[in-house]
PyMOL Python script that loads the backbone (N, CA, C, O; Angstrom):
from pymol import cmd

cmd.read_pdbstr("""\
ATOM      1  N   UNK A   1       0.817  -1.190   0.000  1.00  0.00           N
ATOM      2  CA  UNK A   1       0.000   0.000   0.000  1.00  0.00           C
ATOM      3  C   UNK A   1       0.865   1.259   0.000  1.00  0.00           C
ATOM      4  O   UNK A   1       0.514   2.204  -0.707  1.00  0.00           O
ATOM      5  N   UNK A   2       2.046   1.343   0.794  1.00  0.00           N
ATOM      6  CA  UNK A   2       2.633   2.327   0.346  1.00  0.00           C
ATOM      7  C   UNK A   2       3.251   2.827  -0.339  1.00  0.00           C
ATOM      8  O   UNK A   2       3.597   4.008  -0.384  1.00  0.00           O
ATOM      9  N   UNK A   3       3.669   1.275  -1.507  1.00  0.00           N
ATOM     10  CA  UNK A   3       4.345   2.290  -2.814  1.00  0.00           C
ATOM     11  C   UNK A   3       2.928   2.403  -4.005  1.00  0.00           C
ATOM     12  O   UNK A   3       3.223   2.866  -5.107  1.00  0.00           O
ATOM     13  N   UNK A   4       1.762   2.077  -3.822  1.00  0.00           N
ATOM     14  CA  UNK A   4       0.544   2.725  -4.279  1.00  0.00           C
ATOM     15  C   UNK A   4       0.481   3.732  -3.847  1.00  0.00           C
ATOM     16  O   UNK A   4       0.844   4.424  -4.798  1.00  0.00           O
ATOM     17  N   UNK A   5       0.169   4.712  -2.658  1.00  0.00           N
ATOM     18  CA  UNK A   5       0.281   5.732  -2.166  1.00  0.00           C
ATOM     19  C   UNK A   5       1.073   6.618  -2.923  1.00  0.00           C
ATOM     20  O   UNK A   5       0.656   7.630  -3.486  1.00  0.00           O
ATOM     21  N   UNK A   6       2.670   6.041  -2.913  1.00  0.00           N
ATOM     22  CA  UNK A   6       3.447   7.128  -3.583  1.00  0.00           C
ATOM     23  C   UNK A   6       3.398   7.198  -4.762  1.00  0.00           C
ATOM     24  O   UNK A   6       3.776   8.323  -5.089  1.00  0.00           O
ATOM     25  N   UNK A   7       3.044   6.400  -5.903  1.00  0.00           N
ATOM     26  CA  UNK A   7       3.097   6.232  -7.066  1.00  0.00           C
ATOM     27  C   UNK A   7       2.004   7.095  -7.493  1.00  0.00           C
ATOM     28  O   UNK A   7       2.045   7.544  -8.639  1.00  0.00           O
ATOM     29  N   UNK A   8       1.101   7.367  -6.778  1.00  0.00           N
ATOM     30  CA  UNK A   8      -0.328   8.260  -7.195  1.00  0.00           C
ATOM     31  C   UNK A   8       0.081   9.341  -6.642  1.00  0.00           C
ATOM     32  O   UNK A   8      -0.319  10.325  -7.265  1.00  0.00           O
ATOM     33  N   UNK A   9       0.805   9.628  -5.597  1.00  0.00           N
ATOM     34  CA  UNK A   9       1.264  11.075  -5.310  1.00  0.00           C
ATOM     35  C   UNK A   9       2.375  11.441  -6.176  1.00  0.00           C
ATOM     36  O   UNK A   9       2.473  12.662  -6.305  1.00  0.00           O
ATOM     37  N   UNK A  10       3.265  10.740  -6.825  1.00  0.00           N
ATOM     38  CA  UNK A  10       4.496  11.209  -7.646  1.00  0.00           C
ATOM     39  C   UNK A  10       3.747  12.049  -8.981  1.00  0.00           C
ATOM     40  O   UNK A  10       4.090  13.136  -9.447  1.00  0.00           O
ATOM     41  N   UNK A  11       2.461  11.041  -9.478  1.00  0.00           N
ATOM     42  CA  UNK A  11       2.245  11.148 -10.726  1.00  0.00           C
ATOM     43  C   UNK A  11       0.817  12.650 -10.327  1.00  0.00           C
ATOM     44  O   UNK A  11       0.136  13.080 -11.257  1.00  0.00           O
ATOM     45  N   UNK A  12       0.676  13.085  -9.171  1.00  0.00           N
ATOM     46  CA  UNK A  12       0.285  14.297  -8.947  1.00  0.00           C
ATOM     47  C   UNK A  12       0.921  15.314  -8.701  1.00  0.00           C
ATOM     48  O   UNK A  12       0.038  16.160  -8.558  1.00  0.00           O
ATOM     49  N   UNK A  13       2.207  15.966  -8.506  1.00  0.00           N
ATOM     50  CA  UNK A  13       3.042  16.674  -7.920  1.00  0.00           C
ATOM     51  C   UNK A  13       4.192  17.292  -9.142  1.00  0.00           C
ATOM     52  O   UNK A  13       4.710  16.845 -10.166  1.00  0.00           O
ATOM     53  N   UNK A  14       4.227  18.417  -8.459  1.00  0.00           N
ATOM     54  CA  UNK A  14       5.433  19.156  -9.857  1.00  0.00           C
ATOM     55  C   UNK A  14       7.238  18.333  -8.938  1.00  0.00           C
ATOM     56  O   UNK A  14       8.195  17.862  -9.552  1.00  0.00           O
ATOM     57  N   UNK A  15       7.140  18.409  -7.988  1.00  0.00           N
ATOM     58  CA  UNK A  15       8.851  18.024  -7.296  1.00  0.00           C
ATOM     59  C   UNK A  15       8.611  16.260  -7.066  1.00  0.00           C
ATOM     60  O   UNK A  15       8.808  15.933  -5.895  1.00  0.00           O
ATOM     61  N   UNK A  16       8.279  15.270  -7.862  1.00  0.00           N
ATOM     62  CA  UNK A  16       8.272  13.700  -7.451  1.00  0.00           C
ATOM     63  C   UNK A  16       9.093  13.241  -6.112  1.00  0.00           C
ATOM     64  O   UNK A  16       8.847  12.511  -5.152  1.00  0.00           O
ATOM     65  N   UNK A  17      10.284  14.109  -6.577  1.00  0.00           N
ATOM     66  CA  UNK A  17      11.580  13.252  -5.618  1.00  0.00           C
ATOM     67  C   UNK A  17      11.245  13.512  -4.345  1.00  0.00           C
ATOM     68  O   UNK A  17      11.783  12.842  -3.463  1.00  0.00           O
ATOM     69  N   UNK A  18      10.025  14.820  -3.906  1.00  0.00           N
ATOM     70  CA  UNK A  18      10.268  14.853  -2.390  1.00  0.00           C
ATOM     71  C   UNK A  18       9.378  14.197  -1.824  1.00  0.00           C
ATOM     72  O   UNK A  18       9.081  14.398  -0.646  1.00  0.00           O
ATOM     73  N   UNK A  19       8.672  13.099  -2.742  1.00  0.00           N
ATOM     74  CA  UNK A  19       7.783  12.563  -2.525  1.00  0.00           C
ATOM     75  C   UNK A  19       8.079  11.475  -0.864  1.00  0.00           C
ATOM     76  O   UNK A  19       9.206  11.032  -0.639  1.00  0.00           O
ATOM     77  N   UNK A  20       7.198  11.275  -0.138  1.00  0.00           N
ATOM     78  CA  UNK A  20       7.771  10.553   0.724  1.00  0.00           C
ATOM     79  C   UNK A  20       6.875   9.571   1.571  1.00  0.00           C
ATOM     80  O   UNK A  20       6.028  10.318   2.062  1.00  0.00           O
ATOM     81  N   UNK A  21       6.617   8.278   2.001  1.00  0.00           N
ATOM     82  CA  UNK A  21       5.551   7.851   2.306  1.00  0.00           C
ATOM     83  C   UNK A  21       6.013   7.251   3.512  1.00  0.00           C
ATOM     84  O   UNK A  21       7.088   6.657   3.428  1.00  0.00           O
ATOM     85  N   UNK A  22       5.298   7.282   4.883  1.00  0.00           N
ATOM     86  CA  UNK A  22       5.753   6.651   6.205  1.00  0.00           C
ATOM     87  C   UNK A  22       5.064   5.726   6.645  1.00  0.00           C
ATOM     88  O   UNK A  22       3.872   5.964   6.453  1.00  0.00           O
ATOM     89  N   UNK A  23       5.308   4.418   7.336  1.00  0.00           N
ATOM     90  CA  UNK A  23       4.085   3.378   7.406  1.00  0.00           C
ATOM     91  C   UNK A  23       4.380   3.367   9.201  1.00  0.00           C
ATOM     92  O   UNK A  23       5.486   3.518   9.719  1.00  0.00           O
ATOM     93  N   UNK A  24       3.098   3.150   9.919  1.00  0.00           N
ATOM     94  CA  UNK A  24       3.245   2.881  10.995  1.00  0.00           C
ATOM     95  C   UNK A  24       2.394   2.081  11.408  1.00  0.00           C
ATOM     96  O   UNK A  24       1.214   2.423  11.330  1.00  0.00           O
ATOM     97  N   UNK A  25       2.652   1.107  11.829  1.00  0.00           N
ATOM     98  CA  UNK A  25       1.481  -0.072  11.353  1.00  0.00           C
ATOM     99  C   UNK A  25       1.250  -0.268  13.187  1.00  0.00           C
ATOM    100  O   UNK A  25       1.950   0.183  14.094  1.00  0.00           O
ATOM    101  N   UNK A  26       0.377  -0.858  13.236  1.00  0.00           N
ATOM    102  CA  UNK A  26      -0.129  -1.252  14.642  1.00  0.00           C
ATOM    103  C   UNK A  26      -0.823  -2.766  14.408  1.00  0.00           C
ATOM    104  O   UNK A  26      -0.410  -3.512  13.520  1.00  0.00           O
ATOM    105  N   UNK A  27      -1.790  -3.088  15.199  1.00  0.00           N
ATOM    106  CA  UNK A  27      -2.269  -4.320  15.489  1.00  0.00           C
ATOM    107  C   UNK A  27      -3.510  -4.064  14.746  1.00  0.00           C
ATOM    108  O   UNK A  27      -4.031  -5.161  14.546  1.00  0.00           O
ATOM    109  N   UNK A  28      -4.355  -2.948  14.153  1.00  0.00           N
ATOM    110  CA  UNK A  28      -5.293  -3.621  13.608  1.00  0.00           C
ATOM    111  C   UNK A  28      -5.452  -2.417  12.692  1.00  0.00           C
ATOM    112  O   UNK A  28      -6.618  -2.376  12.300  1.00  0.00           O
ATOM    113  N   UNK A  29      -4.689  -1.383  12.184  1.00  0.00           N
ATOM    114  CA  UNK A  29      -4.816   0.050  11.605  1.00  0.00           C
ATOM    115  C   UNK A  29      -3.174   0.094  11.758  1.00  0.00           C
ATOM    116  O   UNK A  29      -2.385  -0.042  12.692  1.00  0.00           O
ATOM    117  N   UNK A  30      -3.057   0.425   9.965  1.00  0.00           N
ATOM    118  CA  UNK A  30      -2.247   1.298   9.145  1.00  0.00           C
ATOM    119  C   UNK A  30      -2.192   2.085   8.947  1.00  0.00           C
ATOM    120  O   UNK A  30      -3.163   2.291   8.219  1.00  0.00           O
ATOM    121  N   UNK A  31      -1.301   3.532   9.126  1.00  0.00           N
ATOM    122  CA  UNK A  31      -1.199   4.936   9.199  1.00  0.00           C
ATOM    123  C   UNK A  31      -0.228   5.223   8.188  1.00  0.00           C
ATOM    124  O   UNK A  31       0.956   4.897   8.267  1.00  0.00           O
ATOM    125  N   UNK A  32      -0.779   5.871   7.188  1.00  0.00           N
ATOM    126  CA  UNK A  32       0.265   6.311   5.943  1.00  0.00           C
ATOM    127  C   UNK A  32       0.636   7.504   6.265  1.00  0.00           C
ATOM    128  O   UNK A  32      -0.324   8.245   6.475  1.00  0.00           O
ATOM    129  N   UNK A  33       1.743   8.025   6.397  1.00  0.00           N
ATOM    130  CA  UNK A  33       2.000   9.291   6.546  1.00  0.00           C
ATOM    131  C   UNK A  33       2.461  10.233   5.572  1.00  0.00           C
ATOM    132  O   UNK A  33       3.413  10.850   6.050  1.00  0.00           O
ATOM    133  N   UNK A  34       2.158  10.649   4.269  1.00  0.00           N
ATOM    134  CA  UNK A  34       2.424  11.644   3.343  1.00  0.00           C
ATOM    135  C   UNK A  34       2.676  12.996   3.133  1.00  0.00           C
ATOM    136  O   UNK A  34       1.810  13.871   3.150  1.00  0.00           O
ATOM    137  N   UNK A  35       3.901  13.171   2.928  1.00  0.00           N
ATOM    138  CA  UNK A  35       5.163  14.078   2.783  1.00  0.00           C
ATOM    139  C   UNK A  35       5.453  14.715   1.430  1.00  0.00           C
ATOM    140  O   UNK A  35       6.159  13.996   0.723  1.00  0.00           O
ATOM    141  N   UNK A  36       5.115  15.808   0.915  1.00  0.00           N
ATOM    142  CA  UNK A  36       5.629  16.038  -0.100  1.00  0.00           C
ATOM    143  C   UNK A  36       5.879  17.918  -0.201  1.00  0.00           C
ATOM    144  O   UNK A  36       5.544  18.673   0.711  1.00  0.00           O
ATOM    145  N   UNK A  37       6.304  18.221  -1.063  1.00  0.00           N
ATOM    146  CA  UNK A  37       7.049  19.443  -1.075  1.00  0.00           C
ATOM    147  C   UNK A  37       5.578  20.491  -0.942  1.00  0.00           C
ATOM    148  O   UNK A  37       4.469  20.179  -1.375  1.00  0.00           O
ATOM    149  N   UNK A  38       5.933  21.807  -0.215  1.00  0.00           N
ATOM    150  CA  UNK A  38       5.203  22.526   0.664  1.00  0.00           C
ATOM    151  C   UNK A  38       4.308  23.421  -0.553  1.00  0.00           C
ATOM    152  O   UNK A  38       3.299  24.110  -0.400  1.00  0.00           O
ATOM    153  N   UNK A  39       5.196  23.084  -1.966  1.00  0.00           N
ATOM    154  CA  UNK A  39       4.162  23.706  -3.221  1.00  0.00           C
ATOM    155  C   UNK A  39       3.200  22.814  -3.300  1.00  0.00           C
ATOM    156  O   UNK A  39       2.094  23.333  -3.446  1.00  0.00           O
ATOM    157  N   UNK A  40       3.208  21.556  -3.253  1.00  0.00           N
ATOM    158  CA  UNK A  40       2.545  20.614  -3.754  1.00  0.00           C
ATOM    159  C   UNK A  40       1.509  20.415  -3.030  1.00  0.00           C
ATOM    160  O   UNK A  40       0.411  20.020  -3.422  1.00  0.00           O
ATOM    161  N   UNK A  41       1.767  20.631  -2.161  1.00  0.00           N
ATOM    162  CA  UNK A  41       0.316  20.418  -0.949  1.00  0.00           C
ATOM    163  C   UNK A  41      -1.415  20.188  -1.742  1.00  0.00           C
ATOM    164  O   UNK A  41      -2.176  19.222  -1.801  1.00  0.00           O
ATOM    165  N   UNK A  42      -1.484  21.524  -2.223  1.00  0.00           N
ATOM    166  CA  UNK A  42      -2.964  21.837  -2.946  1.00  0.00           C
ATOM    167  C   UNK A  42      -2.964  20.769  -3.781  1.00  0.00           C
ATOM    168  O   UNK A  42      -3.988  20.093  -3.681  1.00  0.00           O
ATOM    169  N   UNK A  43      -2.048  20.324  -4.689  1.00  0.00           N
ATOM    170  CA  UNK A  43      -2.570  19.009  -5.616  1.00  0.00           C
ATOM    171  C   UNK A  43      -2.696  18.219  -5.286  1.00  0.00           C
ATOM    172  O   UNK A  43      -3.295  17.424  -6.010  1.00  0.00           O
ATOM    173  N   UNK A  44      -2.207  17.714  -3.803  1.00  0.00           N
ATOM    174  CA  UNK A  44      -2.506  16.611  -3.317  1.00  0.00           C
ATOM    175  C   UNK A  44      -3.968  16.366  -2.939  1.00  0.00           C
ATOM    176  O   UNK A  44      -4.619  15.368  -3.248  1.00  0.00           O
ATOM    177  N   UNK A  45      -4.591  17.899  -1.899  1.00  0.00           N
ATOM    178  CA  UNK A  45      -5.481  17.662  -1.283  1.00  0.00           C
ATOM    179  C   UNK A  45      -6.429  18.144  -2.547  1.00  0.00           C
ATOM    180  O   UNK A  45      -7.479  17.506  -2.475  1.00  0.00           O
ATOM    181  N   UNK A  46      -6.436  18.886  -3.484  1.00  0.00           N
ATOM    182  CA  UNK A  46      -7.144  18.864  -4.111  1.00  0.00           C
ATOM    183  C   UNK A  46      -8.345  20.269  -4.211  1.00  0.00           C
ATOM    184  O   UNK A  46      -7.983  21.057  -3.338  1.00  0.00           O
ATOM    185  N   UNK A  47      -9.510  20.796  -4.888  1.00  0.00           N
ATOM    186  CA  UNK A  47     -10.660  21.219  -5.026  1.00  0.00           C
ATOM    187  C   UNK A  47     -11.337  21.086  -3.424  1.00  0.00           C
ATOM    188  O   UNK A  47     -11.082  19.921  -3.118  1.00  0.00           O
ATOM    189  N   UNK A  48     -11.780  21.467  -2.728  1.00  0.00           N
ATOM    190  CA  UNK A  48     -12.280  21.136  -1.493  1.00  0.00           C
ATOM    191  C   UNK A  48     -11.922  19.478  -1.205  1.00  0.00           C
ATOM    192  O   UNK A  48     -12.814  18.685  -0.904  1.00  0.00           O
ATOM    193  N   UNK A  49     -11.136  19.260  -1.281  1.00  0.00           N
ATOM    194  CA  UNK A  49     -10.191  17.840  -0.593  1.00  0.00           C
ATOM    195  C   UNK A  49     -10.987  17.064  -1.549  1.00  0.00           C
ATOM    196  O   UNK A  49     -11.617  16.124  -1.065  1.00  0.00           O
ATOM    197  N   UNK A  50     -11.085  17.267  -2.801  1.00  0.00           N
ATOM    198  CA  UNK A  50     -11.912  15.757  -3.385  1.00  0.00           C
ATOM    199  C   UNK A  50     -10.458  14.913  -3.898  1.00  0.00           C
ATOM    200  O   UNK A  50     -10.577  13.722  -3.611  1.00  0.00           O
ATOM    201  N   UNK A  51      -9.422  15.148  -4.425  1.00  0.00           N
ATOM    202  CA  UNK A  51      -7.789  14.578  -4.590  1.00  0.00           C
ATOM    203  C   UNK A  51      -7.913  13.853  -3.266  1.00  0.00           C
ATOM    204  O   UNK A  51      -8.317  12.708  -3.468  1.00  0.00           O
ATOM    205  N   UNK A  52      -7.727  14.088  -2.094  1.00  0.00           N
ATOM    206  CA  UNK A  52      -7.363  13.790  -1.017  1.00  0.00           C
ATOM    207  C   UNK A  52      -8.784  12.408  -0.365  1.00  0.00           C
ATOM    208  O   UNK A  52      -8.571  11.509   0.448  1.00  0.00           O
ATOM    209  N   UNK A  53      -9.709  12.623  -0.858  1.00  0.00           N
ATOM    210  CA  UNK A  53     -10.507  11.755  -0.719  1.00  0.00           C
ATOM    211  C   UNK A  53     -11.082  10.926  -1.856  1.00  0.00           C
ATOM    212  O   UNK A  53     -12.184  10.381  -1.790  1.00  0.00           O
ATOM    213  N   UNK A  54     -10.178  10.859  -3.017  1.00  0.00           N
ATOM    214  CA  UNK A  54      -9.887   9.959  -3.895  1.00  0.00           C
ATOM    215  C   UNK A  54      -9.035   8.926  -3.100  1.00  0.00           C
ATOM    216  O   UNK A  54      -9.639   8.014  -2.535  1.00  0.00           O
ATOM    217  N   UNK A  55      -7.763   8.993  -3.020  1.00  0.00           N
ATOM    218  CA  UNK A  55      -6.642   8.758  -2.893  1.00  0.00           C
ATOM    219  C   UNK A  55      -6.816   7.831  -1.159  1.00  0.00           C
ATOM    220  O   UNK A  55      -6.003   7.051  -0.663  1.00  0.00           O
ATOM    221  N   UNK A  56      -7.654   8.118  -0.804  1.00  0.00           N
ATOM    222  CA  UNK A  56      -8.054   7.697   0.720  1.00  0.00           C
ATOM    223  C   UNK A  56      -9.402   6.793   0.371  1.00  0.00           C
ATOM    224  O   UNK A  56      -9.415   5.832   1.141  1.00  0.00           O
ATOM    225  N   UNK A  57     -10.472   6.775  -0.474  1.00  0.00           N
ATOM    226  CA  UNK A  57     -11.184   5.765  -1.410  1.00  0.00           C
ATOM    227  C   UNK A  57      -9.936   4.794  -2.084  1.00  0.00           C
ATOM    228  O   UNK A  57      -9.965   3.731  -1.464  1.00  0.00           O
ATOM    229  N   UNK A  58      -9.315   4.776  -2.676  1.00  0.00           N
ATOM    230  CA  UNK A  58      -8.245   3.970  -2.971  1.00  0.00           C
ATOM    231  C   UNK A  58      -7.517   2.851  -2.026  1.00  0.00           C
ATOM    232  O   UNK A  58      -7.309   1.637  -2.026  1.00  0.00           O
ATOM    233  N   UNK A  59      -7.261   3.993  -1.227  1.00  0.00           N
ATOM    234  CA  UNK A  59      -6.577   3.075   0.118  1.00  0.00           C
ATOM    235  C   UNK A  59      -7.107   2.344   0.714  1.00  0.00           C
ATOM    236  O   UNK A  59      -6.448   1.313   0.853  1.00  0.00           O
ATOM    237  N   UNK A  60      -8.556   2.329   1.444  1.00  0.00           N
ATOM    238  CA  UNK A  60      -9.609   2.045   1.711  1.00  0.00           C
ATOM    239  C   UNK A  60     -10.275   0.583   0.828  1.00  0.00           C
ATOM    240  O   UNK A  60     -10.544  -0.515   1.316  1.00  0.00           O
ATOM    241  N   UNK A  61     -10.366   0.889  -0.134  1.00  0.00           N
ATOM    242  CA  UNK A  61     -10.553  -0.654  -1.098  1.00  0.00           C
ATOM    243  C   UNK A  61      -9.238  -1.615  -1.199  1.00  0.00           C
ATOM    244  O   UNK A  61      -9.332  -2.830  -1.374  1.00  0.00           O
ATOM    245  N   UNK A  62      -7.928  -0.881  -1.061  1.00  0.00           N
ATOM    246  CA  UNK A  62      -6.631  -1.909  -1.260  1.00  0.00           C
ATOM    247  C   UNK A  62      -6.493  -2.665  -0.009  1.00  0.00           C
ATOM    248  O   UNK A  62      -6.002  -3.794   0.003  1.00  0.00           O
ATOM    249  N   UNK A  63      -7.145  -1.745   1.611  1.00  0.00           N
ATOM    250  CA  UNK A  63      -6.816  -2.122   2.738  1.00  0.00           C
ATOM    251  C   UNK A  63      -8.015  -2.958   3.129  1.00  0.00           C
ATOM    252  O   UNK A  63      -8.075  -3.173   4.340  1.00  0.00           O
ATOM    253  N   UNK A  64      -9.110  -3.548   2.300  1.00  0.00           N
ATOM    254  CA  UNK A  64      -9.635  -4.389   2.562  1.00  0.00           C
ATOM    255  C   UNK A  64      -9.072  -5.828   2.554  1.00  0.00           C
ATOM    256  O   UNK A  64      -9.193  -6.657   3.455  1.00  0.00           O
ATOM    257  N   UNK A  65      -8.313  -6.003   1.146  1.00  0.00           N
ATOM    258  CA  UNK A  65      -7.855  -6.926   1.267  1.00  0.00           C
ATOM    259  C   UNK A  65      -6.571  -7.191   1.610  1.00  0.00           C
ATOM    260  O   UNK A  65      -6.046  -8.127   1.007  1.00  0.00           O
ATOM    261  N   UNK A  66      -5.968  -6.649   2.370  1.00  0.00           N
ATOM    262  CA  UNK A  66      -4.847  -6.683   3.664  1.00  0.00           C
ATOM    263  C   UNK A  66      -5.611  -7.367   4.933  1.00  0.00           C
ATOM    264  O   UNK A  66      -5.116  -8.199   5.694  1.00  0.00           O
ATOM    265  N   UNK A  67      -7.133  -6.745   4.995  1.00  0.00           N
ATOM    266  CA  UNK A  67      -7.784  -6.988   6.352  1.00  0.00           C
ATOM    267  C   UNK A  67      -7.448  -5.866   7.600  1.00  0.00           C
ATOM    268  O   UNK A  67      -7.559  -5.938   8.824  1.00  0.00           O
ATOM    269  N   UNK A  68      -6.933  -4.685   6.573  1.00  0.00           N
ATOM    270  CA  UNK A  68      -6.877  -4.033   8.092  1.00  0.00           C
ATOM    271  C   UNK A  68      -7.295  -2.908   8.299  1.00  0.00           C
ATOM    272  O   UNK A  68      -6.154  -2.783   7.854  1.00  0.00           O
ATOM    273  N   UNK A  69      -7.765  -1.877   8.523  1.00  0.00           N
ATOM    274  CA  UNK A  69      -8.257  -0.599   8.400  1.00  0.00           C
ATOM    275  C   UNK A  69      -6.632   0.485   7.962  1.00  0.00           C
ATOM    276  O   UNK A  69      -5.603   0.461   8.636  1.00  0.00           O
ATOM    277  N   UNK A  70      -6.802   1.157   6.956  1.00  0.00           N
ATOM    278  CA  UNK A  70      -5.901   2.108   6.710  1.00  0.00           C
ATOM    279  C   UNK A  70      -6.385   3.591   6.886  1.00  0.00           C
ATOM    280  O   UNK A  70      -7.556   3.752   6.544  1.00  0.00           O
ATOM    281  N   UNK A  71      -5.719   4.736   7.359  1.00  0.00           N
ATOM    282  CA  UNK A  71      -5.870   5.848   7.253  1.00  0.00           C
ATOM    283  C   UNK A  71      -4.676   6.479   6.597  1.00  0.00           C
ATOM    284  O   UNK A  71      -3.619   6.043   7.053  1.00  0.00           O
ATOM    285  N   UNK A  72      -4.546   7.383   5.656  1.00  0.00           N
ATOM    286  CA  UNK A  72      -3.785   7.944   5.478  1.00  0.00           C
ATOM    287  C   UNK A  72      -3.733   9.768   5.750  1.00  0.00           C
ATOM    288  O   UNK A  72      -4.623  10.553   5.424  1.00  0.00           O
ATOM    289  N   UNK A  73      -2.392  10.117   6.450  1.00  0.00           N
ATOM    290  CA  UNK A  73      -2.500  11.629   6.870  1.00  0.00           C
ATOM    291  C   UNK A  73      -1.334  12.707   5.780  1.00  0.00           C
ATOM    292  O   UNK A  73      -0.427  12.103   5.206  1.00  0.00           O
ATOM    293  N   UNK A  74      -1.396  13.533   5.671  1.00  0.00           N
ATOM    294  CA  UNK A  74      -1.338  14.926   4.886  1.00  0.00           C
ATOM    295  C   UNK A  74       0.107  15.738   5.269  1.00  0.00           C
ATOM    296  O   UNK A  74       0.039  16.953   5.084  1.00  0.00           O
ATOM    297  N   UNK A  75       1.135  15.331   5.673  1.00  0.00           N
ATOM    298  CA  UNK A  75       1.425  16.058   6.104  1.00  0.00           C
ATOM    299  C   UNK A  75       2.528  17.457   5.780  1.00  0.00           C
ATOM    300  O   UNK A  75       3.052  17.201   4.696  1.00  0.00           O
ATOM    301  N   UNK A  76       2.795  18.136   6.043  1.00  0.00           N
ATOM    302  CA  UNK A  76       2.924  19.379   5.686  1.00  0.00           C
ATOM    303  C   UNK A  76       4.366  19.741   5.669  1.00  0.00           C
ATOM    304  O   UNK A  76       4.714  20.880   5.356  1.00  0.00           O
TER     305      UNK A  76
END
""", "prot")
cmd.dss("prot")
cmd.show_as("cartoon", "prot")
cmd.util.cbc("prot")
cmd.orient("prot")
């Protein structure tokens, strides 16, 4: 799941390379943590966050069949 994550954030973003994805996994929930350059922000999250709740619909159907609940966070 997390080089899906980054592969859909690379192919949204003008700087790819600062692309960056963090996994912190626990016992029953996966936490993606997403990093990318401080221009890029808006393309990530998108029109009133609809990018950002694509991309979290995505995760959400891949982390079914893992079996585990995923969230992914934004960060800045």
């Amino acid at each position: 799941m997390k080089d899906l994550i980054k592969r859909i954030a690379k192919a949204l973003v003008d700087h790819p390379e600062q692309v960056e994805v963090l996994e912190v996994e626990g016992e029953q929930i996966l936490v993606l943590e997403l990093k990318v350059a401080k221009e890029d922000i808006g393309k990530i999250i998108g029109k009133q966050g609809r990018t950002a709740r694509a991309i979290r619909t995505i995760l959400n159907a891949a982390s079914g069949k893992a079996k585990k609940h995923a969230v992914i966070e934004i960060i800045d």
